[in-house]
N, C-alpha and C positions, 0 to 999 in steps of 0.2 A: 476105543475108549468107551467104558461104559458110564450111563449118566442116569441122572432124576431128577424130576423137573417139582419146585419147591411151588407150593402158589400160596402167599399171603395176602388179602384184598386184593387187591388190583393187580399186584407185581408176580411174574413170573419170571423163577431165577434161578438161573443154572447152575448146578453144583456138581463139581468131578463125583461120578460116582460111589470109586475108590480110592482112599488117602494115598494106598501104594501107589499107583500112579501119579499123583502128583509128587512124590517120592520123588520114583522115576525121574518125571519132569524135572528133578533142579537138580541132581547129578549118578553119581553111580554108588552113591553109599548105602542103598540100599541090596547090593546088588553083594558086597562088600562084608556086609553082616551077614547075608545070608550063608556065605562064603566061613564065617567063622563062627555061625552059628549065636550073633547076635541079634538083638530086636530094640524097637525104638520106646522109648516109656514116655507117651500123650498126655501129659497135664490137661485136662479139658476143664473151663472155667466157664460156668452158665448162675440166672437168678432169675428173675421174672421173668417167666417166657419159655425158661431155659428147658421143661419137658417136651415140647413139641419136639425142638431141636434136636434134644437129644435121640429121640426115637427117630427122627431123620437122618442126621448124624448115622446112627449104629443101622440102621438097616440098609443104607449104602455100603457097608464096610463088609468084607468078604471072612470068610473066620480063615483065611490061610494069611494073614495080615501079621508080616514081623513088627511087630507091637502089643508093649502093655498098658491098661489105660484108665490112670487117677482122676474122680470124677468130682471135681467140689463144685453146691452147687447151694444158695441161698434159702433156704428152705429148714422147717422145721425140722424136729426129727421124724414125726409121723408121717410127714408130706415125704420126706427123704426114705424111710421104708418103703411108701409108695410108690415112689421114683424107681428106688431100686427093682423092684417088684415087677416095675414093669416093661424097667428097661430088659428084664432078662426076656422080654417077649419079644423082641426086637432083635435080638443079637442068640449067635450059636456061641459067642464067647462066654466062658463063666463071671458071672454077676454075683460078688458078696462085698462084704464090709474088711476091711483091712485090719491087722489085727498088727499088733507093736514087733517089731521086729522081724517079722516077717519075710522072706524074699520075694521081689515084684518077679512075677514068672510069664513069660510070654501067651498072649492069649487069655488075659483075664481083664476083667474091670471090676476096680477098688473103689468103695465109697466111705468117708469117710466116719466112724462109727461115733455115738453120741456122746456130746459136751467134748467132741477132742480133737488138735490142730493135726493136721498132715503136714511131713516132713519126708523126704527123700535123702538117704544117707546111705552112698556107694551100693545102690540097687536095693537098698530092704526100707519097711516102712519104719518110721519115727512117729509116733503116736504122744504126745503132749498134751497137757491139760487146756482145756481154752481157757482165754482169759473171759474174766467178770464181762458180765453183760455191757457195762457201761463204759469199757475200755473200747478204742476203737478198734476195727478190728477185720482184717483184709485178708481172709482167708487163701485165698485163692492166690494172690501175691505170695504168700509163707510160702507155700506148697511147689507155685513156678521158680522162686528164688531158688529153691531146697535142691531143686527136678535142675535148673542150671549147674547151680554148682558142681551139683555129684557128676552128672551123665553129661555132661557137655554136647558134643554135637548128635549123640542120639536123644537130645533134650526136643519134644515139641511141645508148643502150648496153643489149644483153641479156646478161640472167644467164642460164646455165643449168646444168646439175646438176655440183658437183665439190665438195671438201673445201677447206678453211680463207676467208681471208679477202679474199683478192685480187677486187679489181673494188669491192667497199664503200666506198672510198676514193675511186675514180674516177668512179662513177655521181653521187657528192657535187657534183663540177666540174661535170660533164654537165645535172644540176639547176640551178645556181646559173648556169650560161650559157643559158638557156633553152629544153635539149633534152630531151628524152624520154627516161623509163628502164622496161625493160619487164624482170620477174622471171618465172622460172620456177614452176608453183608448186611448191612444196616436196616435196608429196606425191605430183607424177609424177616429180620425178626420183630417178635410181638412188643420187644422194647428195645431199642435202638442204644442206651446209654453208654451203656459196658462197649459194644463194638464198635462205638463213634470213638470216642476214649484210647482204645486200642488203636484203631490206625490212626490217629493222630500224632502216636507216637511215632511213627515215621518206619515201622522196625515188622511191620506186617510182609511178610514175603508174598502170602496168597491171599486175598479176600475168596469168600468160597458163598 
């Protein structure tokens, strides 16, 4: 099993190197898709903090990985070009912005393009207007709700480091349709909110 070792101040903490493998680890559906030539579609939910992660996140991850993987992430739109930008240095998977209807196709990452909600509908993207500034407004919940319902048990969602509550909500769905929910731990990310949140709900299968 391959690994990589995470260091924030003081804490050093060990994270499966590659998500296949912890696949692996909790049964044979991986094994299953590949068999039918399916792949898993990753909800990955981050905010303050969340670029570190993500560039650790993706440079564990192997490019022969049956999965595709929807990135919502707290952040401007400029900061989020940059994300994008530079998550593609990270990963050999293709890195762009999702376009409305689209089909999600194995081996890419999708980011959410400006002023607009992500939705998952029977494998292709849903693109919706966001709402007014002043509405509340929990992205990342829309996106894992949307990623449950359609894809069920090839539904996963990661938490990883940002403030308040978004994604707890969503990972809920993601559970109750059969799919995977994997948490950051708390104590390597640069903000603990979002991933305390999340396993609290009781519904985390991996902390990673």
């Amino acid at each position: 099993m391959s690994a990589v070792w995470w260091f924030t101040g003081t804490y050093y903490v060990y994270f499966i190197g590659k998500l296949k493998t912890v696949f692996n680890d909790v049964d044979l559906r991986i094994h299953k898709m590949k068999e039918n030539s399916e792949f898993f579609i990753i909800g990955v939910g981050a905010s303050a903090g969340g670029m570190e992660a993500l560039q650790r996140l993706f440079n564990s991850i192997s490019d022969d990985i049956p999965a595709a993987f929807i990135v919502i992430q707290h952040i401007t739109q400029e900061n989020k070009n940059l994300t994008r930008d530079l998550l593609a240095k990270h990963t050999t998977l293709q890195v762009a912005d999702a376009e409305d209807g689209a089909e999600i196709k194995r081996g890419r990452v999708y980011f959410t393009p400006t002023y607009k909600t992500l939705k998952v509908t029977d494998g292709f993207v849903k693109l919706e207007d966001r709402p007014h500034e002043d509405t509340f407004y929990q992205p990342i919940d829309i996106m894992l709700t949307s990623l449950a319902k359609s894809e069920k048990s090839r539904a996963v969602a990661i938490i990883l480091s940002g403030t308040g509550t978004d994604g707890s909500r969503g990972i809920r769905f993601i559970h109750e349709n059969g799919g995977l929910v994997l948490v950051q731990q708390p104590v390597s990310a640069q903000f603990n909110g979002m991933p305390l949140m999340a396993i609290s709900t009781g519904v985390a299968d991996y902390i990673i």
